[in-house]
C-alpha positions in Angstrom: 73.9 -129.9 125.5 75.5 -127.8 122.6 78.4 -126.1 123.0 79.9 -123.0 121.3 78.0 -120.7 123.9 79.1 -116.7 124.2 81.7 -117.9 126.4 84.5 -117.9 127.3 83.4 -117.5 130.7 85.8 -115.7 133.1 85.2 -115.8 136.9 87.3 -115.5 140.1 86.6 -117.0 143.6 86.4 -115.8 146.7 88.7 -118.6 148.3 91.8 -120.2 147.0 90.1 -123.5 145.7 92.3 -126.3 144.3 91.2 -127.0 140.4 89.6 -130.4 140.7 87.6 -129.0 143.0 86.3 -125.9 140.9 85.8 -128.4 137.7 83.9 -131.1 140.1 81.6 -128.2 140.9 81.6 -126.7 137.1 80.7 -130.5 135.9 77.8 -131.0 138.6 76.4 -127.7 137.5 76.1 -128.3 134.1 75.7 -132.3 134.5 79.1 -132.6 131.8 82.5 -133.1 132.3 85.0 -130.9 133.0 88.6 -131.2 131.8 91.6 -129.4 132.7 93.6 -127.7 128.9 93.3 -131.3 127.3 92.8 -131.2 123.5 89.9 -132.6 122.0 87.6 -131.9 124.8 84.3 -130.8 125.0 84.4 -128.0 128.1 88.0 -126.7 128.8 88.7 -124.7 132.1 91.9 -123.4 133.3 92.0 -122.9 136.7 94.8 -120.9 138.7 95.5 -118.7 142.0 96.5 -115.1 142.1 96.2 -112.4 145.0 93.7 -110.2 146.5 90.2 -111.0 147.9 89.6 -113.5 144.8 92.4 -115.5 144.6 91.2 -118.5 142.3 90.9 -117.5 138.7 88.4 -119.6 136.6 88.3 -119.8 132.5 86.0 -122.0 130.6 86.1 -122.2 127.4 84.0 -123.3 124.3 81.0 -122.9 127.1 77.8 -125.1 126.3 75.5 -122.3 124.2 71.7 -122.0 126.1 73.0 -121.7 129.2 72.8 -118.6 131.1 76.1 -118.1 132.8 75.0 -116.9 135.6 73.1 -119.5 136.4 75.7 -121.7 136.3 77.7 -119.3 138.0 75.6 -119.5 141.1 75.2 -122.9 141.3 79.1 -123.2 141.1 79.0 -120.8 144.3 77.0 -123.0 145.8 78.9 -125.7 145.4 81.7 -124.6 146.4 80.3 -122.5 149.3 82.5 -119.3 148.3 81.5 -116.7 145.8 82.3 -116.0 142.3 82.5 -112.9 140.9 81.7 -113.1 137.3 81.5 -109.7 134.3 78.2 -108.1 134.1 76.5 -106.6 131.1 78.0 -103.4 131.0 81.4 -102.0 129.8 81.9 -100.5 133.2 85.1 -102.2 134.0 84.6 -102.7 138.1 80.7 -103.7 137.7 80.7 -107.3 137.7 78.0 -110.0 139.0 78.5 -111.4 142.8 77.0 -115.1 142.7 76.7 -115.4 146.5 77.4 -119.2 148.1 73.6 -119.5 148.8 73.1 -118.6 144.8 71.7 -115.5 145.3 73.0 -112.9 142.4 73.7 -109.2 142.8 75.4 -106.9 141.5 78.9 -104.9 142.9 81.4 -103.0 142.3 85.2 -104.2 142.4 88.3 -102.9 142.5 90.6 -104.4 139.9 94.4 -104.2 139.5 96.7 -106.1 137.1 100.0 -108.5 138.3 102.5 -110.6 137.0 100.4 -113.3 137.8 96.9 -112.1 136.3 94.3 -109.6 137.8 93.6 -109.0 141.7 90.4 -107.9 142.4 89.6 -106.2 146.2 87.0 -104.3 147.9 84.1 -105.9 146.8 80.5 -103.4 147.6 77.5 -103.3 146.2 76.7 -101.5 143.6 73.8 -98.6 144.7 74.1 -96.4 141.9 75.7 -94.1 144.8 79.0 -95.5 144.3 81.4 -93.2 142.3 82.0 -96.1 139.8 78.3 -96.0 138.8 78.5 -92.8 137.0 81.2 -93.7 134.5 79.7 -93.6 130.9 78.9 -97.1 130.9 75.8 -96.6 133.3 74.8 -99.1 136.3 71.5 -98.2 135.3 71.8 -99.3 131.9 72.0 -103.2 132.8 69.9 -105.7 133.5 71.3 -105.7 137.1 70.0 -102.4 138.3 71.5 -100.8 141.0 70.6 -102.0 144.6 70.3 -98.7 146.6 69.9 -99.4 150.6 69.1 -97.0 153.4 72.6 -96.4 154.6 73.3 -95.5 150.6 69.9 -94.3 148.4 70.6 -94.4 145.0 71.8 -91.2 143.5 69.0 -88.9 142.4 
């Protein structure tokens, strides 16, 4: 596997896992190992807790190229049986990708603020094209992960 990918790759989970526990899952995704901020390794991630609904923040760096992140994403959620909430394609700043703990992939909106200790994200919903956020300039429609509209909230016409 190559590395030097599009990364760095910057998630958050939905439970406060411990570190060797998010790398464990990050290694058996990608069938590599995982190292903590060691020089001289091949995948670094830097993992730490912060508040609000996802309190474990993940970074990886120099991310293995070929490798769509959100595959590995979701088979991280699995893993770790809590989901990971990982940026989308868009510019949108609360659209982001939800990789669910049985690996299915959607997409939500998020409500984001900064701390002391790094960003909090809260309110996770889906992301309908309804939702207020979805008519910022940055269009929900615009991404690959269109808008999900449901019957309690059709998309907007």
């Amino acid at each position: 596997m190559d590395f030097m990918g599009d990364g760095p790759w910057n998630w958050c989970v939905s439970d406060l896992v411990d570190p060797d526990r998010v790398m464990g899952a990050l290694a058996g995704a990608l069938e590599r190992p995982v190292h903590g901020m060691v020089p001289g390794a091949d995948l670094l991630c830097d993992v730490y807790h912060v508040g609000g609904d996802f309190p474990t923040v993940v970074d990886v760096y120099v991310t293995p190229a070929g490798v769509a992140e959100e595959t590995i994403a979701s088979a991280v959620a699995v893993r770790l049986r809590a989901a990971v909430l990982l940026p989308d394609d868009t510019i949108n700043p609360t659209r982001y990708v939800l990789a669910e703990p049985d690996g299915t992939l959607r997409a939500v909106h998020v409500d984001e603020r900064e701390t002391d200790d790094g960003p909090e994200r809260r309110h996770v919903r889906p992301c309908t094209g309804d939702d207020p956020a979805c008519a910022a300039p940055a269009g929900c429609d615009r991404s690959r992960w269109k808008p999900d509209p449901t019957p309690e909230r059709p998309a907007a016409a």
